[in-house]
C-alpha positions in Angstrom: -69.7 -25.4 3.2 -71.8 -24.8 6.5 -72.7 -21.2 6.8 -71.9 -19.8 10.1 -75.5 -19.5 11.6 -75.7 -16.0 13.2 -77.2 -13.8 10.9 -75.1 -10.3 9.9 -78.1 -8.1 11.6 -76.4 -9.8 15.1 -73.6 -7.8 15.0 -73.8 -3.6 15.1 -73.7 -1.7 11.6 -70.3 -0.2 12.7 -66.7 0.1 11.3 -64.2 -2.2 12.7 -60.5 -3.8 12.1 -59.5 -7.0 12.7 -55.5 -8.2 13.1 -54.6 -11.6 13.0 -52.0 -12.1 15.8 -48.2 -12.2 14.8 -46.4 -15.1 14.2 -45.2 -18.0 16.4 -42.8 -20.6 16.0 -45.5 -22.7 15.4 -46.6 -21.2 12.7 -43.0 -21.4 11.4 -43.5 -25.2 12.0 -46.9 -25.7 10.5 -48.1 -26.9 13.5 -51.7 -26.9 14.6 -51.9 -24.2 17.3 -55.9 -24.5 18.3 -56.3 -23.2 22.2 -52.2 -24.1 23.1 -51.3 -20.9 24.2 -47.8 -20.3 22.2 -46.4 -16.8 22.7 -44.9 -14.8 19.5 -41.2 -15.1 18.5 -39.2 -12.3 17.7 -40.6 -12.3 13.9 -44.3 -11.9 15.4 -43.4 -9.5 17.5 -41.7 -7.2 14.7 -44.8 -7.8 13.0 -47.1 -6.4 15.2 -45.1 -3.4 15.9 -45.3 -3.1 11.9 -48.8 -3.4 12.3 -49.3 -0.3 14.7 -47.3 1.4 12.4 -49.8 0.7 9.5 -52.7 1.8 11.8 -50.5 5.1 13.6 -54.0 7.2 11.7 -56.4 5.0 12.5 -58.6 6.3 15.7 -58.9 3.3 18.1 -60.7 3.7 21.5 -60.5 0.1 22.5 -58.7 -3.4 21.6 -61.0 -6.7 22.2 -59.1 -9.5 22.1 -58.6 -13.6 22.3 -57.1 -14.4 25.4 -54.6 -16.3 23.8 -51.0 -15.2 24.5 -50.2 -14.8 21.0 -53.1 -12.5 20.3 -52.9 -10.5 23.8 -49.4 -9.9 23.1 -50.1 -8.5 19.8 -52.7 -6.3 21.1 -50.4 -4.6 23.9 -47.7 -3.9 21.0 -50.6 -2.3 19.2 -51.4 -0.3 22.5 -47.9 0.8 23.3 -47.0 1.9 19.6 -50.2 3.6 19.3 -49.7 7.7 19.3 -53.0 7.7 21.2 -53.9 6.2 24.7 -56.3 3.3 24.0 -59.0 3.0 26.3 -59.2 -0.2 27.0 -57.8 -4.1 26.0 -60.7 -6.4 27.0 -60.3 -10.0 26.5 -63.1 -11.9 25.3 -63.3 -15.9 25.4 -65.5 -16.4 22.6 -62.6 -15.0 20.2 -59.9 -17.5 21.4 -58.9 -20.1 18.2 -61.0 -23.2 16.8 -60.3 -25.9 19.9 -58.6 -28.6 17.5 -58.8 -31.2 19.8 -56.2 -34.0 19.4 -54.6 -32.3 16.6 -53.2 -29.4 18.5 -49.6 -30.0 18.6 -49.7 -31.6 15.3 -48.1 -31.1 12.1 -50.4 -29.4 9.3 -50.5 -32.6 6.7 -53.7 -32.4 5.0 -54.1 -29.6 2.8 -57.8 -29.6 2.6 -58.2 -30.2 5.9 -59.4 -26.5 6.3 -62.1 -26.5 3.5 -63.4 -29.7 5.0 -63.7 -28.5 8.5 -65.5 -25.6 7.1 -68.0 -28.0 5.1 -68.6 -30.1 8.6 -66.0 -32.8 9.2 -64.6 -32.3 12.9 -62.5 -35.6 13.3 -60.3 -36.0 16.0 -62.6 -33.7 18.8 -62.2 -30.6 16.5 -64.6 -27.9 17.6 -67.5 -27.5 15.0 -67.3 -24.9 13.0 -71.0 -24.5 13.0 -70.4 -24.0 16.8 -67.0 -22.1 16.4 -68.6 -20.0 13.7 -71.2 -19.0 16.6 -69.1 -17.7 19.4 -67.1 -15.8 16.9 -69.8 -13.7 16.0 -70.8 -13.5 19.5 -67.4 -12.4 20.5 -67.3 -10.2 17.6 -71.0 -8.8 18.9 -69.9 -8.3 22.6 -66.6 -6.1 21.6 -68.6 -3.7 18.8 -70.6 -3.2 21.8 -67.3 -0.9 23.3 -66.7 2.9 23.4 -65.1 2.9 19.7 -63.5 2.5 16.9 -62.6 -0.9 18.2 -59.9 -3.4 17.1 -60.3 -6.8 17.2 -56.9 -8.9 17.9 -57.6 -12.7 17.3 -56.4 -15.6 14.9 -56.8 -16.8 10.9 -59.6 -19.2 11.8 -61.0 -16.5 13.8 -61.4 -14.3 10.5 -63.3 -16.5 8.3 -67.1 -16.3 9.9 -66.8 -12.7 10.0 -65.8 -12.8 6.4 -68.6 -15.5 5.3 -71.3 -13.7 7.4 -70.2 -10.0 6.4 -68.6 -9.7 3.1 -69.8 -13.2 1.3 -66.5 -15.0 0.8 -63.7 -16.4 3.1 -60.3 -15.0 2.0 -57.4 -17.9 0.9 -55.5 -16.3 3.6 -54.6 -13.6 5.7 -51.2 -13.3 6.9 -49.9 -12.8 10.8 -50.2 -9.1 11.6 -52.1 -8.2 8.6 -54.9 -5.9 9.4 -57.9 -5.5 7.6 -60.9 -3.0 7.7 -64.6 -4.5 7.5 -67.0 -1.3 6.6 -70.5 -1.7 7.1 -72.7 -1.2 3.8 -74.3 2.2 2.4 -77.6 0.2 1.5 -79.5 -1.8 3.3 -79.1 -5.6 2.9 -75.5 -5.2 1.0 -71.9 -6.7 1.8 -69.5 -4.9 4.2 -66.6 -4.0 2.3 -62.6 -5.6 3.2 -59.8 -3.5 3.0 -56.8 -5.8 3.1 -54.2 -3.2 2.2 -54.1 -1.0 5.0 -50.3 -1.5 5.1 
């Protein structure tokens, strides 16, 4: 596998959550999404109201998200469930989903297509995930720069450099509207931990 490049030092020693948008009828389809801009469906919207729900006593000052429909409109759910007035909901390019070129549009038919994008194939004018990896963890960097605790709103692909670079390992999966909790480490040099069950 290519390691995302950045090094963890790039990005502030502070807590933040991450929430894969909610789900589309593309996802229902198995269709590769990449930069199309799809909106939710009714089943993505429930979700990310369920979401807010799961993080009603979590302190948020400000949501940074992809400026992908899907993940915007997940992010003002958040907002307006929220029982406090969030700050801010800043969209930041670098967080928008892997560009998947030609395939975008097309149905998911190779199962290891993931794990071989991750270990540097990019057929068919994928974005390379050396490159991807990159701007996610400069688009991480620029939103941990905010007032917070912030909330990052983005996409599954999104998730895995942030994992790799953080905590060590990329998770099989992580399902739309699912958020998770990425602490920063009590010693120097050690993981961040992932909380995945914060619902």
């Amino acid at each position: 596998m290519i390691k995302a490049s950045a090094p963890r030092e790039s990005l502030p020693a502070r807590p933040f959550m991450f929430v894969r948008h909610g789900e589309t009828d593309w996802n229902v389809r198995q269709l590769h999404q990449g930069q199309r801009d799809i909106p939710l469906n009714a089943a993505g919207r429930k979700q990310a109201r369920l979401c807010a729900e799961a993080l009603r006593a979590q302190p948020i000052g400000a949501i940074c998200t992809s400026p992908l429909v899907r993940a915007r409109e997940t992010a003002e759910i958040i907002a307006r469930a929220h029982p406090a007035e969030i700050a801010e909901i800043a969209e930041i390019d670098d967080l928008a989903e892997c560009g998947f070129g030609e395939l975008e549009g097309q149905p998911k038919t190779d199962a290891a297509f993931d794990s071989r994008w991750r270990a540097g194939a990019a057929p068919h004018g994928v974005e390379p995930y050396a490159a991807f990896s990159e701007r996610v963890l400069r688009g991480v960097a620029r939103a941990l720069r905010r007032d917070g605790p912030v909330l990052v709103v983005a996409h599954r692909a999104v998730f895995w450099p942030l994992a790799e670079v953080l905590c060590g390992a990329v998770p099989d999966d992580l399902a739309n509207g699912q958020p998770v909790m990425l602490l920063p480490p009590a010693a120097t040099g050690a993981p961040w931990r992932m909380e995945l069950g914060m619902r």
